[in-house]
DOFI-684947 format. One record per residue (C-alpha): x negated, y, z. Coordinates in steps of 0.25 Angstrom, whole numbers, padded with zeros to 4 digits, always signed. Layout:
XYZ/...
This chain:
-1000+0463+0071/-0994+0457+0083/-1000+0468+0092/-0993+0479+0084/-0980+0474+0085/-0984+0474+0098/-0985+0490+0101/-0974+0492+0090/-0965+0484+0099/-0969+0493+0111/-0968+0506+0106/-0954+0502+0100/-0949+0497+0114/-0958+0505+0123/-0946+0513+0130/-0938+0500+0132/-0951+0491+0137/-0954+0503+0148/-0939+0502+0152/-0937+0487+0153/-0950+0490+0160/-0946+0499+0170/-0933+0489+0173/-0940+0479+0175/-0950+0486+0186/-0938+0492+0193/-0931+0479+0194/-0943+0472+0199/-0944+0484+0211/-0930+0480+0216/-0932+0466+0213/-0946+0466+0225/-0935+0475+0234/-0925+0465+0234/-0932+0455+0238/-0941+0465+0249/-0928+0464+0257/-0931+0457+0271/-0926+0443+0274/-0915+0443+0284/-0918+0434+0298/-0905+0428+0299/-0903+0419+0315/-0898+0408+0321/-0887+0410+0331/-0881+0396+0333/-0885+0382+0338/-0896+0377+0329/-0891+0364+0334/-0878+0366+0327/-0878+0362+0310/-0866+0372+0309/-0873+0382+0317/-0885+0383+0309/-0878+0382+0297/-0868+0395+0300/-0872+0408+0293/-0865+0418+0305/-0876+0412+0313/-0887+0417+0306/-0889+0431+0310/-0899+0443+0312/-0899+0445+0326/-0910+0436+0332/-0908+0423+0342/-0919+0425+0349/-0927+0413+0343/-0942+0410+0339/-0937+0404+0324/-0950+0395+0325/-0948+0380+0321/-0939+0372+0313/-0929+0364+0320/-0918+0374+0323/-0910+0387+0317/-0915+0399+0320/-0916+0410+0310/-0917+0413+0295/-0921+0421+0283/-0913+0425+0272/-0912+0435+0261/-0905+0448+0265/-0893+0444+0254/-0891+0432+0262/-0886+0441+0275/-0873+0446+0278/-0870+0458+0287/-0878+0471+0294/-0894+0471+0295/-0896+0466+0308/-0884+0457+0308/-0882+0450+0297/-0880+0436+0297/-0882+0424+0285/-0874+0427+0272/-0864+0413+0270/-0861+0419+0258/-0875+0417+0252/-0884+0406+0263/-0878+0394+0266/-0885+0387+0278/-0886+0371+0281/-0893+0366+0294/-0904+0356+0293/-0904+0348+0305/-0918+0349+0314/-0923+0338+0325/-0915+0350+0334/-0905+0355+0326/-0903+0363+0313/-0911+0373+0304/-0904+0381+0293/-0907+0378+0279/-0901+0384+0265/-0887+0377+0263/-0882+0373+0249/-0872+0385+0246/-0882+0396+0247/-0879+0405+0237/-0889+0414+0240/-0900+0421+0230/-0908+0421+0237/-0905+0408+0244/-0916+0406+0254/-0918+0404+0270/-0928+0405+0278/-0926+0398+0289/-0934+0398+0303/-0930+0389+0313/-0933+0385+0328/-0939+0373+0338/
């Protein structure tokens, strides 16, 4: 009985089943290609010596500084969303609107960590750091 109600359900609804259907393929399609977007390598051009350096946004930009990035004891270069950028690809810098930046201090000086008044979606940094 149960089974019949079944197939009567879906041969009522079958136009609207294959329309939510196809919505919800598309959307996840354009869910897969917002997230296919590249991070965006954001680094350091400051004293990594310095909390308030490390801690400035208009530091963080695109264009490299000629470090290896390997270790953890001193700012060097980040990943962040796209959404979290600000300016022309190639020379954009860190969003303050969305990524707020605290400076954890090291042995030799300070690495970048999320601050509390991050207000990104996404709000996530990957942070790679230097010796």
């Amino acid at each position: 009985m149960a089974t019949k109600k079944v197939v009567t359900f879906i041969k009522q609804y079958f136009f609207m089943l294959a329309l939510a259907a196809t919505f919800i393929g598309f959307s996840a399609f354009k869910f897969v290609d917002s997230k296919i977007q590249s991070d965006v390598t954001l680094y350091f051009h400051g004293d990594p010596t310095d909390e308030d350096d490390v801690k400035n946004p208009s530091l963080w930009t695109e264009e490299t500084n000629g470090e290896t990035c390997e270790g953890d004891q001193l700012a060097c270069a980040m990943e962040v969303d796209p959404s979290d950028a600000v300016g022309t690809e190639g020379q954009r810098e860190l969003n303050s609107a969305t990524i707020t930046l605290d400076a954890e201090e090291t042995d030799e000086g300070f690495i970048p960590t999320e601050g509390s008044g991050t207000t990104s979606p996404t709000g996530i940094i990957e942070s790679y750091n230097r010796d």
